[in-house]
Each structure stands twice: as structure tokens, then as C-alpha cells.
C-alpha positions as CSV (number, residue, x, y, z in Angstrom):
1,X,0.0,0.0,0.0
2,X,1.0,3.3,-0.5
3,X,0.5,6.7,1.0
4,X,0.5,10.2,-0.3
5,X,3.5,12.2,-0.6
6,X,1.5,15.2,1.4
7,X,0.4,13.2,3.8
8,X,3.4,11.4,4.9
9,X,4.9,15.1,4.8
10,X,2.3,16.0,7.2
11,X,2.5,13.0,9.7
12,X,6.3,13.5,9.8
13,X,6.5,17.2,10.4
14,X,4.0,17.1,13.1
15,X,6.0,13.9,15.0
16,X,9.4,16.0,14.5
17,X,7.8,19.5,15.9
18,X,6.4,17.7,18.8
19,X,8.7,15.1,20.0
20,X,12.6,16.8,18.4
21,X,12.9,13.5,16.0
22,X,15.0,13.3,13.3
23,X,13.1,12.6,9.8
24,X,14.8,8.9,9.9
25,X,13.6,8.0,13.0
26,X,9.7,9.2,12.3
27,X,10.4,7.0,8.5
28,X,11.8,4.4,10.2
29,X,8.9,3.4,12.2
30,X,5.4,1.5,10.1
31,X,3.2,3.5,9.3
32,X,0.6,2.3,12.0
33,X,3.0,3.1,14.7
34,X,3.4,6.7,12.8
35,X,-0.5,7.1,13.2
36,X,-0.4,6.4,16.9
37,X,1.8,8.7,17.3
38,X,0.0,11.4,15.5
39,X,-3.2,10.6,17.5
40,X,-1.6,10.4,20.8
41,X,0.4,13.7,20.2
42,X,-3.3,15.6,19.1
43,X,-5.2,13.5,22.3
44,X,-2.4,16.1,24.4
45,X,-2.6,19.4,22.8
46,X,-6.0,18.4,23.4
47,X,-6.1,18.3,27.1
48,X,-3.7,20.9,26.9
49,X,-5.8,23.2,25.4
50,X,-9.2,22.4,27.1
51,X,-6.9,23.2,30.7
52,X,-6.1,26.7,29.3
């Protein structure tokens, strides 16, 4: 299966702003792991921004 270019952008820059990883770190994991991530790091701002 593959993924769009844009979207892949999208997932890594938002894992690298968040968490400081380098872009072959975020490629190197599958892209289901990629996705938790994302989700995890929007559940906090989340929180975060519901406690302001």
C-alpha cells in the first residue's frame, strides 16, 4: 500500500515538531505506529488546550 507524498509530509513534520525527531527515525517506524503517534500527540494538545 502506498500513501500520499503530502500526507506522509504532514505525519512527519508534526512527530518531528512535537517530539525533536530526526526525519529517519519518524520513517523508520510502520506506518501504523506513525499514526499512533500522530493521534496520541493531538489527544495532548487536546487536554492541553481544554486546561487553558
Amino acid at each position: 500500500m502506498t500513501y500520499a507524498p503530502q500526507r506522509i509530509y504532514e505525519e512527519v513534520a508534526y512527530v518531528a515538531y512535537h517530539f525533536h525527531w530526526g526525519l529517519q527515525d519518524i520513517l523508520d517506524l510502520e506506518h501504523p505506529q506513525r499514526l499512533r503517534f500522530v493521534s496520541e500527540i493531538a489527544s495532548i494538545n487536546t487536554r492541553l488546550a481544554e486546561e487553558r
